[in-house]
C-alpha positions as CSV (number, residue, x, y, z in Angstrom):
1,X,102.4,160.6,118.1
2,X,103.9,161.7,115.0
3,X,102.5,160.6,111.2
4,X,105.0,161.5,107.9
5,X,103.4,160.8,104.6
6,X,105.5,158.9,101.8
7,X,104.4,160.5,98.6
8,X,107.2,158.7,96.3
9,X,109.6,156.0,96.4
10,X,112.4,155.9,93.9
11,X,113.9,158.9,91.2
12,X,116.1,157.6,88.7
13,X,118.3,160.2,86.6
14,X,121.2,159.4,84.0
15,X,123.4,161.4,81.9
16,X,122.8,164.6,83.5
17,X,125.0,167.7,83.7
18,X,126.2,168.7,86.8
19,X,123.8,172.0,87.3
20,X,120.4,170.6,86.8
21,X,122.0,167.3,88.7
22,X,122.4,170.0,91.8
23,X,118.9,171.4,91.0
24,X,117.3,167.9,91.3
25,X,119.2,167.2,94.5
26,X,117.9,170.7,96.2
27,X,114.5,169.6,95.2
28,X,114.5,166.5,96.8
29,X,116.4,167.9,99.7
30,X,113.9,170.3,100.5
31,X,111.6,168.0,100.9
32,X,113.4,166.4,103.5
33,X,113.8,162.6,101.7
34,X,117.5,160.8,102.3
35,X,119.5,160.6,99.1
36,X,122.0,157.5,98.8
37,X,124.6,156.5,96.5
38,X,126.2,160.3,95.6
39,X,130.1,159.1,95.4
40,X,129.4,157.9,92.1
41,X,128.8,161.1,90.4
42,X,131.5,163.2,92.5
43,X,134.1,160.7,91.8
44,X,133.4,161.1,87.9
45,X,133.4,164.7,88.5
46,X,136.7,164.5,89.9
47,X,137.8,162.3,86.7
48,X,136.4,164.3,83.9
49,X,133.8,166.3,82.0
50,X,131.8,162.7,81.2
51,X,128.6,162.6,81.9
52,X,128.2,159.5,84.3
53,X,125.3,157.6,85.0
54,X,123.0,158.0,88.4
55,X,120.7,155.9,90.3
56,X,119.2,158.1,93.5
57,X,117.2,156.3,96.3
58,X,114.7,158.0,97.8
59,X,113.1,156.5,101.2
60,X,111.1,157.4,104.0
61,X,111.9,158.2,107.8
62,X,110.9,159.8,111.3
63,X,112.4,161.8,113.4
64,X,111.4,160.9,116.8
65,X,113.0,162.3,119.7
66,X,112.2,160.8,123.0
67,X,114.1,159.4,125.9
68,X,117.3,157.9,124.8
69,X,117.2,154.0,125.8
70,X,113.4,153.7,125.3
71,X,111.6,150.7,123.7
72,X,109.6,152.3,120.4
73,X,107.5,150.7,118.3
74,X,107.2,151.8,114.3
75,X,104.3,151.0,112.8
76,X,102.9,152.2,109.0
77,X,99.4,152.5,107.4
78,X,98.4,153.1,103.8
79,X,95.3,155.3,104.9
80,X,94.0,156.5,108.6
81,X,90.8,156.1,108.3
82,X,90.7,152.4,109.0
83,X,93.1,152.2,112.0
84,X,94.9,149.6,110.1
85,X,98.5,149.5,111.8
86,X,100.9,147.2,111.0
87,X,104.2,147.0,113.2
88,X,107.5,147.1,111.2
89,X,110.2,146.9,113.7
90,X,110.9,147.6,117.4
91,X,113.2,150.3,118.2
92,X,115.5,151.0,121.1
93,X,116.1,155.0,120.7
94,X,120.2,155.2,120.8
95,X,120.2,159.0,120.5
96,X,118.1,162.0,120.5
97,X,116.8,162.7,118.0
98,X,117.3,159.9,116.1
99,X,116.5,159.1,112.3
100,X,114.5,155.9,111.4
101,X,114.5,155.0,107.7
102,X,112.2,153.1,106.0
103,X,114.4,151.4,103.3
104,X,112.3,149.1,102.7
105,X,109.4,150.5,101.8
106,X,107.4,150.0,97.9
107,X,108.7,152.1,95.5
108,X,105.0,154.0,94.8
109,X,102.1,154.9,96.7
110,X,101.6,156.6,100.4
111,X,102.6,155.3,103.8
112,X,101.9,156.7,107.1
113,X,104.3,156.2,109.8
114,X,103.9,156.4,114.0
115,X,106.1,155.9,116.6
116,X,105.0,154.1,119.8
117,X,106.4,153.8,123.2
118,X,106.3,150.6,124.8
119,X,104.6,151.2,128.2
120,X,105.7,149.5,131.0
121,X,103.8,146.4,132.8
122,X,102.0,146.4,129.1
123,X,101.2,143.8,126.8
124,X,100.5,144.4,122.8
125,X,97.0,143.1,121.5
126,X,97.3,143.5,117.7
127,X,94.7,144.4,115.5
128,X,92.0,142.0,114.4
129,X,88.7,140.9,113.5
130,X,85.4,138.8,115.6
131,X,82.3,137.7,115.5
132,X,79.9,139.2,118.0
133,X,77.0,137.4,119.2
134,X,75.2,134.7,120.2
135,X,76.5,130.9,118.4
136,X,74.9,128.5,120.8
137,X,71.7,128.6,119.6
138,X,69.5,129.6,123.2
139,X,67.8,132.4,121.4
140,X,69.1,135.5,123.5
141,X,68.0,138.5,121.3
142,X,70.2,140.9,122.6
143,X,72.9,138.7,121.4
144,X,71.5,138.9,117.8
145,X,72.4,139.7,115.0
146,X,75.6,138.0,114.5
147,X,77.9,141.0,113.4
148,X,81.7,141.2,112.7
149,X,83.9,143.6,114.9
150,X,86.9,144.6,113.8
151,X,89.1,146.0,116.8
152,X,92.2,148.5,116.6
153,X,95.5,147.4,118.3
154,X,95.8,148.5,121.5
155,X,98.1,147.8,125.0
156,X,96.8,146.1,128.0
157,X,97.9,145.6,131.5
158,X,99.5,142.5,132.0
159,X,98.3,142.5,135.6
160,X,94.9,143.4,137.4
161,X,94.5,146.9,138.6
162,X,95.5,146.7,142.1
163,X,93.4,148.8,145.0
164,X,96.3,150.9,145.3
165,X,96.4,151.9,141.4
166,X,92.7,152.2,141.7
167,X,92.6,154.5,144.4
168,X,95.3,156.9,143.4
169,X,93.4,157.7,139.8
170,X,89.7,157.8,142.0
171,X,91.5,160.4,144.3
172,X,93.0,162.3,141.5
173,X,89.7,161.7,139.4
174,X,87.3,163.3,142.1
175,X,89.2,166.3,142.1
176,X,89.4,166.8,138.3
177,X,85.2,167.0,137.6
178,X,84.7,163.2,137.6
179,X,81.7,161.4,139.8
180,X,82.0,157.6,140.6
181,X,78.7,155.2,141.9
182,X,81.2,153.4,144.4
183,X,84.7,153.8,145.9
184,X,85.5,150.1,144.8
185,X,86.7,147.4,147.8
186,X,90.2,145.0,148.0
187,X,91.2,143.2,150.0
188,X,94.9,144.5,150.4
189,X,96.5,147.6,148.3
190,X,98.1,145.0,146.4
191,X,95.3,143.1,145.1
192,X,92.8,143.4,142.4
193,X,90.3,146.0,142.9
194,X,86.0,144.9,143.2
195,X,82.9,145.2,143.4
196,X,83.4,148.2,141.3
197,X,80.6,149.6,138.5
198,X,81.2,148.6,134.4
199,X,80.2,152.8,134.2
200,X,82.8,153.4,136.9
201,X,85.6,151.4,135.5
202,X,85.0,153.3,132.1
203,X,85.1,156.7,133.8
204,X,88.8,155.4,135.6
205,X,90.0,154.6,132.5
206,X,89.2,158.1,131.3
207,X,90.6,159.5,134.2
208,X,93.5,157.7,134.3
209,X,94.4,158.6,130.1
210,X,93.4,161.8,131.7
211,X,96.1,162.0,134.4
212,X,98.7,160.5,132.1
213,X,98.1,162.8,129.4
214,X,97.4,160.1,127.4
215,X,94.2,160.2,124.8
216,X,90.8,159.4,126.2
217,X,89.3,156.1,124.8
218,X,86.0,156.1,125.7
219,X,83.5,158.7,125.2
């Protein structure tokens, strides 16, 4: 997961001469921003010792080089502290690597940028915000105080975790320093997994981030 910070959005420059015109370009260059609209000022070169008139468009991009033909997400954030994601566009990576620019991005300010892979079988839960607790009145403490949870976007199964799935993290799992309560039941390899511990399912999720080199959620 890659970020890139955008730390400025637009450069104008007129009536420049062509040396400090080459300087400016180097500069931004350098720090790896996409220049458009150059003909202009080559073309007027070409022509004559005028000094023409320049608008230069500075945007932001990724890099991303992953499997060529793989579904990516690009999302953008003002700050990371929040976990505040918002998805600009779905990407199908044509080449590797390939260069994403964000040409529509404000003309000031900072923007993070990430690159997600779609994963497979997977469904996209946005980012949002909840009440937690107890509404219907029956006095349950431990549902008390109502409290707002705000909850990070994240991807979710589309289908229950079979027994199969289930036992091939346990088995890797047990070998790679975790301990489970129970082995979990099902009634076929292809159907959901039960009568498994809340505690246990936690550790298999761990296990399975784990396995996929992925990044532990719970800790």
């Amino acid at each position: 997961m890659n970020f890139m910070q955008r730390q400025c959005g637009l450069n104008v420059i007129r009536s420049v001469t062509r040396s400090n015109l080459l300087s400016s370009f180097e500069t931004l260059l350098k720090k790896g921003l996409v220049l458009a609209a150059l003909v202009t000022v080559l073309s007027g070169w070409a022509q004559g010792p005028s000094n023409p008139g320049l608008s230069v468009q500075v945007y932001a991009g990724l890099t991303i080089t992953g499997e060529v033909g793989m579904a990516y997400i690009i999302q953008t954030a003002v700050n990371l502290t929040n976990g505040n994601w918002a998805t600009l566009t779905n990407l199908t990576l044509p080449a590797k690597p390939c260069l994403w620019v964000d040409a529509s991005g404000p003309a000031s300010g900072q923007r993070f940028y990430r690159a997600l892979a779609v994963p497979t079988n997977m469904a996209y839960i946005p980012a949002g915000t909840f009440t937690m607790g107890d509404t219907s009145g029956d006095s349950d403490a431990a549902a008390l105080p109502l409290h707002t949870v705000t909850v990070s976007a994240f991807y979710m199964d589309t289908n229950s975790v079979t027994k199969a799935q289930w036992d091939a993290v346990y088995t890797w799992a047990a070998t790679n320093g975790y301990g489970f309560d129970g082995a979990g039941a099902g009634k076929a390899a292809n159907h959901p997994v039960q009568t498994v511990m809340w505690y246990d399912c936690v550790k298999w999720c761990n296990a399975r981030s784990q396995k996929e080199e992925a990044i532990n959620i719970f800790v």
